[in-house]
N, C-alpha and C positions, 0 to 999 in steps of 0.2 A: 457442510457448506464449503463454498471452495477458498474460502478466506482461511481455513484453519488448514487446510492442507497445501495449498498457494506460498500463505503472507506468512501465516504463524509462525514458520520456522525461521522467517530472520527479526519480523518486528515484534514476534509476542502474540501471546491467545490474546490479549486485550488491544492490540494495536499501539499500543502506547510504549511499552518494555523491548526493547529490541532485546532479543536472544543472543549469547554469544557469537553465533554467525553472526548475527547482525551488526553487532559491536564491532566486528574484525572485517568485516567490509568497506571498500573503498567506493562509493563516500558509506557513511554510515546507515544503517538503517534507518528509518526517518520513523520520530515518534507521527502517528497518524492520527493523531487526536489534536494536535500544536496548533499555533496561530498559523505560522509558517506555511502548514500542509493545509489547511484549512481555508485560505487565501487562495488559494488555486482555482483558478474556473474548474466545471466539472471537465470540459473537454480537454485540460491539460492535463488534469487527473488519468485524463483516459489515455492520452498520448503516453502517460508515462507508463501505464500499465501495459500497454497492446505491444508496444516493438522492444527487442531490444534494447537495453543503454550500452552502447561500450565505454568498455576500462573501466564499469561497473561491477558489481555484484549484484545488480537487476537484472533477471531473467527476462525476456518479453514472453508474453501467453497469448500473443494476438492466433501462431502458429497450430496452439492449443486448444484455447477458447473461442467460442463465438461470440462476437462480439455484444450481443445481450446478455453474455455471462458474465462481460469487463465491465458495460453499465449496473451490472448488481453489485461488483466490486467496490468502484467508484459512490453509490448509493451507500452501503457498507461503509466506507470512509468516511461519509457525510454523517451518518449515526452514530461513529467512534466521536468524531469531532463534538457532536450535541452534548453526547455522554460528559466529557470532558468539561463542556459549560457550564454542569451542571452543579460540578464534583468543587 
């Protein structure tokens, strides 16, 4: 899935653990389970995931991916988060 070869290397196989990269990035990798992330419309989800951020350490994959592959991402988010509520 593209979440494990995407996200994983800065927030973690679980979404939730940012990886050292993660940790050392400016801003930090965001747990993607949290209230915080969770709170997000889906379509800002998506904004974050498709372009660029500068003066980030977010890649954009809009370039990448098609854009039904960032709604499965964003989808993916939303199940890290349930997980989370569960825990």
């Amino acid at each position: 899935m593209e979440f494990g070869v995407r996200c994983a290397p800065c927030h973690g196989a679980d979404g939730r653990s940012p990886t050292d990269i993660g940790r050392w990035m400016f801003s930090r990798a965001a747990d993607l389970g949290s209230p915080r992330v969770q709170a997000y419309p889906d379509e800002q989800l998506f904004w974050i995931i498709k372009p660029v951020i500068r003066l980030t350490g977010m890649p954009g994959f809009g370039k990448s991916m098609p854009e039904e592959q960032i709604w499965h991402l964003v989808n993916y988010v939303r199940r890290i988060g349930a997980s989370a509520s569960k825990s």
